[in-house]
C-alpha positions in Angstrom: 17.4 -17.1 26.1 16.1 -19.1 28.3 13.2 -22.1 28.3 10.4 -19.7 29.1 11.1 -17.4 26.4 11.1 -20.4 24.0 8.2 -21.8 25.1 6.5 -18.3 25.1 7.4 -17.8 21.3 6.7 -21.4 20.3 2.9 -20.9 21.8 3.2 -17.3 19.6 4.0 -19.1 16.9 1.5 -21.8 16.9 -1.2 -19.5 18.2 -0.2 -16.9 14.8 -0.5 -20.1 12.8 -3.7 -21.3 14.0 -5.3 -17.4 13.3 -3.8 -17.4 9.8 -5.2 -20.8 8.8 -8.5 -19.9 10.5 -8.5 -16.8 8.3 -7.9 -18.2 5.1 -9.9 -21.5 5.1 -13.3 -20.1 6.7 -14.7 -20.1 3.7 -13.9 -23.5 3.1 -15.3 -24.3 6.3 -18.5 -22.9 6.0 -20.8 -25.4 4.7 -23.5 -23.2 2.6 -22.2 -20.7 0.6 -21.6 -17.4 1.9 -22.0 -13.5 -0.4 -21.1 -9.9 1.3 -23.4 -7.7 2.3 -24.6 -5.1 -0.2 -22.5 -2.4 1.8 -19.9 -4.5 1.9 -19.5 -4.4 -1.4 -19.6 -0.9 -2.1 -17.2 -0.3 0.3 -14.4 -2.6 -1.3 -14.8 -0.5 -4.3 -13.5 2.1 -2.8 -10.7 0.0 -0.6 -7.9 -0.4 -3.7 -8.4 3.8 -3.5 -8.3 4.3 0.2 -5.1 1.4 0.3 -3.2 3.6 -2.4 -3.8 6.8 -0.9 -2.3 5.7 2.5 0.7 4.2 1.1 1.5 6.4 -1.3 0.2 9.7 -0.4 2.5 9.9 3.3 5.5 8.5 0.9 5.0 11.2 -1.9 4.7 14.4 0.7 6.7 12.7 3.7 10.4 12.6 4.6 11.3 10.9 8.3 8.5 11.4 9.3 8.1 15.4 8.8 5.7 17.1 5.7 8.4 18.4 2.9 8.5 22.0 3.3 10.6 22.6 0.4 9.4 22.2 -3.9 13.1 20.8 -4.5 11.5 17.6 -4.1 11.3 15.3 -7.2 8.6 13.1 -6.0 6.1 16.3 -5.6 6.7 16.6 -9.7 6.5 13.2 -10.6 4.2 12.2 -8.8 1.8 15.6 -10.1 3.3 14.7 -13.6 2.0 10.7 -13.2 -1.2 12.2 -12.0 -1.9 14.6 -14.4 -0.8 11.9 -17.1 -3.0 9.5 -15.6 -6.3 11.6 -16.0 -5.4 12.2 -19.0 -4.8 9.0 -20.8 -6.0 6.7 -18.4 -3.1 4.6 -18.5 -1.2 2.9 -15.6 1.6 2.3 -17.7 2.1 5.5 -18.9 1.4 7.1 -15.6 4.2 5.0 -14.2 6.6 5.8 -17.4 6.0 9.3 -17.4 6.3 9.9 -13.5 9.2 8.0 -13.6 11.1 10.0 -16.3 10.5 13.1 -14.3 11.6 11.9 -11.2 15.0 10.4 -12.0 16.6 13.4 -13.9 15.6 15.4 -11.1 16.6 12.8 -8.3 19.7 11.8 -9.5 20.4 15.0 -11.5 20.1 17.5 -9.5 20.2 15.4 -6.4 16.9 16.5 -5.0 
């Protein structure tokens, strides 16, 4: 590397460090305070949903980047197992349990 690159990643760094801090003490900053929008607020109800579903959904039905075309799969049942469980009971913990004890036989048992 040479003295350009460094100084080009130092003024990165500093300039990422500058956002960050910016971003999590403007509401410090601010000197009355400061409430969301009504539509704000409905739509952060739904945000926890929306965050889930793009996490987990592509990692439930995805493998390298290509849909799974085949049902010997064991996160297709454990993860329809967890859901059905879940609506059901209504319990994380038991949705997590449940999806789990599914998966692994299957995973490590029959390798799939």
């Amino acid at each position: 590397m040479n003295g350009v690159t460094d100084a080009w990643t130092l003024f990165v760094i500093a300039g990422l460090a500058g956002v960050t801090v910016l971003a999590r003490c403007f509401f410090f900053i601010l000197d009355r305070p400061w409430a969301l929008p009504a539509w704000a607020h409905r739509a952060l109800y739904y945000a926890p949903v929306a965050a889930l579903a793009g996490v987990v959904l592509p990692e439930v039905v995805m493998t390298d980047g290509h849909v799974v075309t085949t049902w010997h799969d064991a996160r297709l049942f454990g993860a329809a197992v967890g859901a059905v469980v879940y609506f059901w009971r209504r319990s994380v913990l038991l949705t997590l349990v449940v999806g789990m004890a599914v998966y692994l036989p299957l995973h490590l048992g029959l390798g799939w």
